[in-house]
N, C-alpha and C positions, 0 to 999 in steps of 0.2 A: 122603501127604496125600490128602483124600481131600472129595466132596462127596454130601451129599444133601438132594434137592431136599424139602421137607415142603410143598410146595402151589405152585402155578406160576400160579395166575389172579389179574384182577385184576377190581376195584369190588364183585362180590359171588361166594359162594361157589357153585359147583355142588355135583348128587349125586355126581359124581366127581371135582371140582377144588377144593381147600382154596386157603385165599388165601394170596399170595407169603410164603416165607418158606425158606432154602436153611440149613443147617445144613456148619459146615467141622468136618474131624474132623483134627489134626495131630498127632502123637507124642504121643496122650492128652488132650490138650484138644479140646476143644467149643468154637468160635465160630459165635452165632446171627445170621442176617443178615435182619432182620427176623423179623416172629412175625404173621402175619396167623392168621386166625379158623381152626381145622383145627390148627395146628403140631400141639400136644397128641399128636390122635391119629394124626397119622404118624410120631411119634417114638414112639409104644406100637407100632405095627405092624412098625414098625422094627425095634424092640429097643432103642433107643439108649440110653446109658447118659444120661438127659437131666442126671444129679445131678451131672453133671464137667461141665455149661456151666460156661465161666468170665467170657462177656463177649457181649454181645449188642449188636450195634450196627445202630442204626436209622437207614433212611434218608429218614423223614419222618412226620409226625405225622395222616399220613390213615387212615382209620378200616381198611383191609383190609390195612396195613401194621404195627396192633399189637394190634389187639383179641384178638390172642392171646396177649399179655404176662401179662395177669391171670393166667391160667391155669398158665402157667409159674411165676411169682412163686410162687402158692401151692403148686405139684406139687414145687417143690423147697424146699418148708419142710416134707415129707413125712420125710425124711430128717436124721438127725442132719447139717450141715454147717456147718462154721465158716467156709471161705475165701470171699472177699466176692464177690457177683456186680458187676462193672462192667456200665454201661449206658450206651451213648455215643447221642448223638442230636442233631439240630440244636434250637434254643431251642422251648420245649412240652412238649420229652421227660418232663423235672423235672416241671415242672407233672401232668402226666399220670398219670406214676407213683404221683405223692402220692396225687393225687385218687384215684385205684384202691383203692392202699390204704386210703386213709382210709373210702372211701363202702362199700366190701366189707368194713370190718373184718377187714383180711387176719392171719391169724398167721405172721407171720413170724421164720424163730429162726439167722436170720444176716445180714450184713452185704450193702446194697446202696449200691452206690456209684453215681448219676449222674452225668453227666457230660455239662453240654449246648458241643456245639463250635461252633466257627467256623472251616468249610473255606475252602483248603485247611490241612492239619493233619496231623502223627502222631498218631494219637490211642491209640496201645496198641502196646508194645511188649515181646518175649521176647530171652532170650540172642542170640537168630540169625536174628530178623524183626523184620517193623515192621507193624501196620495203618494205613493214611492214607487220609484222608476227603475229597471235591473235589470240589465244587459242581457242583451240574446245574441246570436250568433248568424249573422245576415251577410249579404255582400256589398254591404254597408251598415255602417254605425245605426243601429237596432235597440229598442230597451220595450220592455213590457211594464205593467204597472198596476198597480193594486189600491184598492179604495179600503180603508180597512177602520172600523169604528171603534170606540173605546169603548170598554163594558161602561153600562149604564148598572145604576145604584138599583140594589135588588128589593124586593116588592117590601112594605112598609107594613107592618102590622101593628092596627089601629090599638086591638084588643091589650098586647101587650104593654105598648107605651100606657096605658090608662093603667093597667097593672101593675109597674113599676111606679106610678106616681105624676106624671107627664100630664097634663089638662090639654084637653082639645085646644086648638090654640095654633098662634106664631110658634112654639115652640115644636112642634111636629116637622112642620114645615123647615126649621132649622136641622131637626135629625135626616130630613132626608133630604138635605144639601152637605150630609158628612161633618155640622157642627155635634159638638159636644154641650147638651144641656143641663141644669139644674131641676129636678124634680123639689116636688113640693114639702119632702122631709130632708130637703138638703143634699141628699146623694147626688151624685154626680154620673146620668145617663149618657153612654157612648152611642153611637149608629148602631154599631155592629148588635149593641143588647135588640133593638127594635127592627133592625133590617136582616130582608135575607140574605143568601148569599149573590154578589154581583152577578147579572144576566151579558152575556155574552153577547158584543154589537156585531154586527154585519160586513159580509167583507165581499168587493168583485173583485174579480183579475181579470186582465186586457194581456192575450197573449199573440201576435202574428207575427209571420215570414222571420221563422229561425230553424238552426236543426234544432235535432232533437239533443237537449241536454241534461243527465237528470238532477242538475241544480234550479231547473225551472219549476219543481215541483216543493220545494222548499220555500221558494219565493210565493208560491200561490196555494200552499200548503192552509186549508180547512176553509176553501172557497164556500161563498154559499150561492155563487154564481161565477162558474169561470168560461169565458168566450175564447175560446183556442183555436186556432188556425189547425185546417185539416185537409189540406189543399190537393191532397194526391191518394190513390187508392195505393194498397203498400206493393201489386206488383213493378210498379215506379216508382219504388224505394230509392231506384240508383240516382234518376232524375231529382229525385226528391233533394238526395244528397248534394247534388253537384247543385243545381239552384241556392239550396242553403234554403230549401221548404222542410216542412213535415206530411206526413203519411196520417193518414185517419187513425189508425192503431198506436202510433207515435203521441198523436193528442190523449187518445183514450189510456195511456198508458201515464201518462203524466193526471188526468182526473183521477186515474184508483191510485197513484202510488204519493196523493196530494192529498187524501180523504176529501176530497170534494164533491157538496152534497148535489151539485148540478152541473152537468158540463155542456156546452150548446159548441158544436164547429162552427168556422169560418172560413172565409178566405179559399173558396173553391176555385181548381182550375177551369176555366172557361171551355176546357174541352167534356166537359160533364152537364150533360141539360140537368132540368132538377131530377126527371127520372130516371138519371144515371147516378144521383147523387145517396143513391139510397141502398147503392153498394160499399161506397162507403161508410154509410151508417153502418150499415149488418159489421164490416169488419173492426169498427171501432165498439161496436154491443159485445161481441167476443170476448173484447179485455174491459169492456165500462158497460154492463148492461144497460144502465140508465142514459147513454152516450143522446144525444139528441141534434138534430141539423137547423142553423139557423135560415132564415127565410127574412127577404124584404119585407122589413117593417110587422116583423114577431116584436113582439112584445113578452118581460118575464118579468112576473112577481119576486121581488127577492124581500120574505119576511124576516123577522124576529121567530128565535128558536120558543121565545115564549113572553 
């Protein structure tokens, strides 16, 4: 799994900062975590395969969080595609979409599914993960969300199964899909005799434009990649507050108090060039030393613990 950032700023675009919008890449699918104004061309610059989005979920209906929807919409009616784009987003999303379409005269030549929620929620799920959406605290209807995998069956050892009775075989194969098989003197071999113990899947969290709350670390509690919004240095605390932002120290504080093994900001104020941005880093290493600052079209390995 894997992340890349398509624009990291927030309320208006710079010459070198496209607005929030983070792109997940997992065993071939694309999930879009928002689409602020820029996505477009950092997925060309990229390379991205943008025609395999399969679900784009928004986390509010403020103008530098989707005005890059349009765009997408119609770049992937570019392409022969038939499988549906899902759009999940808190209530306006619907309303939105339509209008876009409608007022752009969009062509479009495959199936979009919206989908307005009310966190908290699962709102998308695959064989062996779940996405879930939970409320933040904005000046408008706001939810953050988490990509979060199911342990996967733990490492299979060859040596024992032959040791207990098990032949090489369809029957190995059957233990490590968690059936129960017959060995060759009858007994009856469980998983758990031949596997280890379950390995722990993989988890993001998608966190921007809320205060600080500390149920947001609960919700994003043992990231192995969490993207926070860090949009003010904390002498602008008070701004912070009244906006309904967070402070660099605010995010770093929710990374340590979430045991999260990576935390990357977002959502910077436009009054910060990048080399102002690195005052906020220092103040959020204070409380998260591993704290780290997202950049247009960074890209981040998020592996397996083992």
């Amino acid at each position: 799994m894997e992340a890349f950032v398509l624009g990291c700023g927030g309320m208006m675009p710079l010459p070198y900062r496209h607005l929030t919008s983070v792109l997940l890449r997992r065993d071939g699918d694309l999930f879009l975590f928002d689409g602020g104004e820029g996505t477009q061309v950092s997925l060309r610059r990229l390379n991205l395969k943008w025609k395999k989005i399969s679900a784009i979920f928004v986390s509010h209906t403020h103008a530098d969080h989707v005005t890059g929807l349009p765009g997408i919409l119609m770049l992937s009616a570019q392409v022969d595609r038939k499988e549906p784009l899902f759009i999940y987003g808190p209530p306006k999303i619907a309303e939105y979409i339509e209008t876009s379409r409608k007022v752009l005269d969009m062509y479009i030549n495959y199936p979009i599914v919206v989908k307005e929620i009310a966190a908290p929620c699962v709102v998308h799920s695959g064989e062996d993960f779940s996405i879930r959406a939970f409320p933040l605290d904005h000046t408008k209807t706001c939810v953050g969300y988490t990509l979060e995998e199911e342990d996967r069956p733990g490492i299979f050892n060859p040596e024992k199964a032959v040791e207990l009775g098990v032949p090489v075989g369809p029957l190995w194969g059957k233990l490590q899909k968690g059936q129960d098989v017959t060995a060759e003197n009858g007994k009856i071999i469980h998983p758990s005799d031949v596997m280890g113990k379950p390995r722990k899947g993989r988890k993001f969290s998608f966190v921007t434009d809320t205060l600080y709350k500390d149920s947001i670390a609960n919700e994003v509690r043992n990231s192995d990649l969490l993207i926070c919004e860090g949009m003010f240095e904390d002498e602008l605390i008070d701004q912070a507050k009244e906006k309904k932002h967070m402070t660099a120290s605010q995010a770093a504080t929710i990374a340590r108090d979430s045991n999260s093994k990576r935390m990357a900001m977002i959502h910077y104020s436009p009054r910060y060039t990048d080399k102002d941005l690195e005052k906020l880093l220092k103040q959020a290493q204070n409380i998260y030393p591993g704290a780290e600052l997202t950049r247009d079209r960074a890209h981040y390995e998020i592996p397996y613990e083992d």
